[in-house]
C-alpha positions as CSV (number, residue, x, y, z in Angstrom):
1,X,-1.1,-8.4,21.0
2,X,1.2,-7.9,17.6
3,X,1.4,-4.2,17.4
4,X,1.1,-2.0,14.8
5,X,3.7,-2.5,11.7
6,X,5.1,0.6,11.5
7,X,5.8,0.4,15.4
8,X,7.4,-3.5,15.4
9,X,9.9,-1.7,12.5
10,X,10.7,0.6,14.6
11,X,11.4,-2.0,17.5
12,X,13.2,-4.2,15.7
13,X,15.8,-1.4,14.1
14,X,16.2,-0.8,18.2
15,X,17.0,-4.1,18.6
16,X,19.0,-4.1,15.9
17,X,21.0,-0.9,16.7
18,X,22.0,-2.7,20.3
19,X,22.9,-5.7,18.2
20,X,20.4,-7.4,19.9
21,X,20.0,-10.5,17.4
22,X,18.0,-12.5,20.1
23,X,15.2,-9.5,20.1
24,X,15.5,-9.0,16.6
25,X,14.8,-12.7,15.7
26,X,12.0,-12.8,18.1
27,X,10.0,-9.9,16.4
28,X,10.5,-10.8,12.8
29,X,10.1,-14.5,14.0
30,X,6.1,-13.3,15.9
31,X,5.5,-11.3,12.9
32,X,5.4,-14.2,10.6
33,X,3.7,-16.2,12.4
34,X,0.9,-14.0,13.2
35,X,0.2,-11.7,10.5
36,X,-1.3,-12.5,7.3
37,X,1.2,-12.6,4.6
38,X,0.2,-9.5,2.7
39,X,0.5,-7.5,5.8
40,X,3.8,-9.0,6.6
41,X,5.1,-8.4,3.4
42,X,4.2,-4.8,2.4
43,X,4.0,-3.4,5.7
44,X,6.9,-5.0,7.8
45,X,9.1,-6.4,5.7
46,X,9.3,-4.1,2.7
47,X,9.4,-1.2,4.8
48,X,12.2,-2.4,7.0
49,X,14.2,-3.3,4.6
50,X,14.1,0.2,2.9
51,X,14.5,1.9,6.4
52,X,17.6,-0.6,7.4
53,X,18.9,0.8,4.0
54,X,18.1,4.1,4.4
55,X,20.2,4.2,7.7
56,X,23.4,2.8,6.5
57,X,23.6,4.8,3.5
58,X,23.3,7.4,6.1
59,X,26.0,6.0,8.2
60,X,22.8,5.4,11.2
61,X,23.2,1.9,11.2
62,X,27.0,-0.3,10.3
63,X,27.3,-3.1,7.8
64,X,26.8,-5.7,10.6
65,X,23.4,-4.5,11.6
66,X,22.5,-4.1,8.1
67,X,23.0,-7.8,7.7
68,X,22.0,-9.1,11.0
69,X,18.6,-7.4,10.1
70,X,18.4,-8.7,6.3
71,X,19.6,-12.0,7.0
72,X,17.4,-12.4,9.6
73,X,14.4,-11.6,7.5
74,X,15.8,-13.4,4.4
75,X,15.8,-16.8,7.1
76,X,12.2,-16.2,8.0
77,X,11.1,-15.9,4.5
78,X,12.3,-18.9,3.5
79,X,11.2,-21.0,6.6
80,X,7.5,-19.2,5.4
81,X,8.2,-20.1,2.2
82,X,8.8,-24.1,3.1
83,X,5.5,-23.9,4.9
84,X,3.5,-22.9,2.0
85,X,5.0,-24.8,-0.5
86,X,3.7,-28.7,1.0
87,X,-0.2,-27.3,0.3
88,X,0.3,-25.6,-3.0
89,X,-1.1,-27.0,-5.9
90,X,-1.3,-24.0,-8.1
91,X,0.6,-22.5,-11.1
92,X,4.5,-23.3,-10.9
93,X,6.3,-20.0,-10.5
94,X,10.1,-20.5,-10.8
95,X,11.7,-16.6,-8.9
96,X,15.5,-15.8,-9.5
97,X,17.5,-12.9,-10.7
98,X,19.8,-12.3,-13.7
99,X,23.9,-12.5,-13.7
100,X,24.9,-9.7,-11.7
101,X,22.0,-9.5,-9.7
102,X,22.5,-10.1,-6.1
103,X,19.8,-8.6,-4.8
104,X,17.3,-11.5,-4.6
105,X,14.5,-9.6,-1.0
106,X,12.2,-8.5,-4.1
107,X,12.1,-12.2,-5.1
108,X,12.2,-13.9,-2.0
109,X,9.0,-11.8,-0.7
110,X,7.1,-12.6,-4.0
111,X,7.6,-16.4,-3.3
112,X,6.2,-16.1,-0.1
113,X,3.2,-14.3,-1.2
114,X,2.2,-16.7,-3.6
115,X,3.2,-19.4,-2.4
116,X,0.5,-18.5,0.8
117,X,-2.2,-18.1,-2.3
118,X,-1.5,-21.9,-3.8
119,X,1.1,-21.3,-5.9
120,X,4.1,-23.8,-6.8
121,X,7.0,-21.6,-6.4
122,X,10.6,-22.9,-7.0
123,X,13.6,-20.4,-5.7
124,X,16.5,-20.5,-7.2
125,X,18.3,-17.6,-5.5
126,X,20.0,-14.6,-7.4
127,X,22.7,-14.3,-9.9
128,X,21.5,-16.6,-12.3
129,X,22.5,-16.7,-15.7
130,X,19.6,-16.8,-18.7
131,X,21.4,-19.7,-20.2
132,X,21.2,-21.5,-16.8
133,X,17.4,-20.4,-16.0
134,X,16.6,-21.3,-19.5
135,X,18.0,-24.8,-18.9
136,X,16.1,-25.5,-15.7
137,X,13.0,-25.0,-17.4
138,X,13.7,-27.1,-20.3
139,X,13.7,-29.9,-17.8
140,X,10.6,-29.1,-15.7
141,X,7.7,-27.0,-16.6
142,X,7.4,-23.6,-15.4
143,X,4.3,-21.3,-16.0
144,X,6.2,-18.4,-15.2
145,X,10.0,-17.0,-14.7
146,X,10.0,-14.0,-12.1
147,X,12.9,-12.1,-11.9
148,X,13.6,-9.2,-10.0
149,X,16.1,-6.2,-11.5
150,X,17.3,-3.6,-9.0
151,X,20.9,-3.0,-10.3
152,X,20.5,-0.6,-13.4
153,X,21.2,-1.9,-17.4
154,X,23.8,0.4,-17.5
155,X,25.5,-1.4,-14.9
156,X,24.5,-4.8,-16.1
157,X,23.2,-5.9,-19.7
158,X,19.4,-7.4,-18.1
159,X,17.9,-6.2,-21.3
160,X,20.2,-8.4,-23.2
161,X,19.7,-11.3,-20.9
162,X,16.0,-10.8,-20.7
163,X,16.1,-11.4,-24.9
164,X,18.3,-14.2,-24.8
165,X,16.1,-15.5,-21.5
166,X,12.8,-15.1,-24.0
167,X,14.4,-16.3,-27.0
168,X,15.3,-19.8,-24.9
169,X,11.8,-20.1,-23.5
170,X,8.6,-21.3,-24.6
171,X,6.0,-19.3,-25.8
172,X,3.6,-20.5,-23.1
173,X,5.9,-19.5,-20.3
174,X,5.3,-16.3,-19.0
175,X,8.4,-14.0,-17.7
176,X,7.8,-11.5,-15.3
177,X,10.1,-8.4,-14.4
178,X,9.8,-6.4,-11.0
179,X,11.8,-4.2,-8.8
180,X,13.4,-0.7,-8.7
181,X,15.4,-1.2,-12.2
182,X,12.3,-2.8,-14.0
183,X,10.2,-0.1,-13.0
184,X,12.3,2.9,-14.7
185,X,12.4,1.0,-18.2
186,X,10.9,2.9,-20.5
187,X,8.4,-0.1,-22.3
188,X,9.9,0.2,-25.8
189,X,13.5,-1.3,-24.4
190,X,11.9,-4.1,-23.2
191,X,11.8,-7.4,-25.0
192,X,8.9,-8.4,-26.7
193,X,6.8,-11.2,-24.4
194,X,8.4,-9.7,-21.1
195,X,5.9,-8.5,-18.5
196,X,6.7,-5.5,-16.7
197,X,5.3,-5.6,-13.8
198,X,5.8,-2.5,-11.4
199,X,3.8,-2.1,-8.0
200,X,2.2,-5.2,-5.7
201,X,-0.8,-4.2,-6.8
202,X,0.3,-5.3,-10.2
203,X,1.9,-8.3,-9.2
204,X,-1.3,-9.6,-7.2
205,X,-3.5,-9.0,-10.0
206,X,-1.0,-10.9,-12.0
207,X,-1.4,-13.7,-9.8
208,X,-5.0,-13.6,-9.8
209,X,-5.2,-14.2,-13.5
210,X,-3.1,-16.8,-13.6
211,X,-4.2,-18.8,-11.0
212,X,-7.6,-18.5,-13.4
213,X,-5.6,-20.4,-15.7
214,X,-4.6,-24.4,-15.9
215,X,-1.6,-25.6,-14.4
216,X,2.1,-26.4,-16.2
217,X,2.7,-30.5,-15.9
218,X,5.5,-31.2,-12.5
């Protein structure tokens, strides 16, 4: 029996602080495979990741186990992720992140959750430019561009990149913005036609609307 989630974090940040990558793998791995992927999601993944952080800032856990834990779940994700994807038939959702932006978990867990509700979900990985995203869509229709800003304007110019991103796009294609940076915007410094969007709550009802609506053309 899969116990509970806050219990198999716990285990696998043992595992992980014994750099035990076997045990590590299998827990993430039985995770996935057993719970549903809203479960999974918020209350494994999301919260390991934060603890994992939390415990390296704090000099708990080293580099090494930071990224034994994160690339084990980033793997897993996107083996989910190719799963889904051969049954979808839904909206196309195309999930990256701006120039700069390397931290791409945000994104990567919003793929897998719509791509287990139908969705068409194309990842492109972080640290994209607007220019390049922009281009990609110009040669294959995308309903909506989801990006994911952690990293702080001040640090780099996403507002700038999320206008020239908007400007590029067609009016009928629908960006989203999520994550810890999106969320402190205040609303009048973002572009017109850019959806804040700033809890999972928000994001699944997001989902739920547009899966109301018809489907961009492969």
């Amino acid at each position: 029996m899969q116990p509970p989630p806050d219990e198999l974090v716990s285990r696998i940040i043992a595992a992980a602080e014994v750099y035990d990558v076997s045990a590590c793998e299998e827990l993430i791995a039985s995770a996935i495979a057993t719970l549903d992927p809203l479960i999974y999601v918020r209350d494994v993944v999301a919260p390991l990741l934060r603890e994992t952080g939390t415990r390296w800032h704090w000099g708990k856990l080293s580099v090494a186990q930071e990224h034994m834990i994160s690339g084990l779940v980033r793997r897993r994700l996107s083996h989910a992720l190719d799963q889904y994807l051969p049954n979808a038939s839904g909206p196309v959702i195309l999930f990256s992140t701006l120039s700069g932006e390397r931290h791409e978990m945000g994104g990567l867990m919003g793929a897998v959750l719509a791509a287990s509700r139908g969705f068409r979900c194309i990842y492109l990985g972080p640290d994209l430019p607007a220019a390049e995203i922009a281009r990609f869509c110009a040669n294959r229709s995308v309903d909506v561009v989801a990006l994911s800003l952690v990293v702080q304007p001040d640090v780099i110019d996403s507002l700038a990149e999320l206008a020239d991103l908007r400007a590029q796009l067609p009016d009928t294609t629908q960006i989203w913005v999520a994550g810890q940076a999106a969320a402190m915007m205040p609303l009048s410094d973002i572009p017109a036609g850019i959806t804040p969007i700033h809890d999972l709550d928000a994001y699944l009802h997001r989902l739920a609307t547009l899966q109301a609506k018809p489907a961009a053309t492969p």
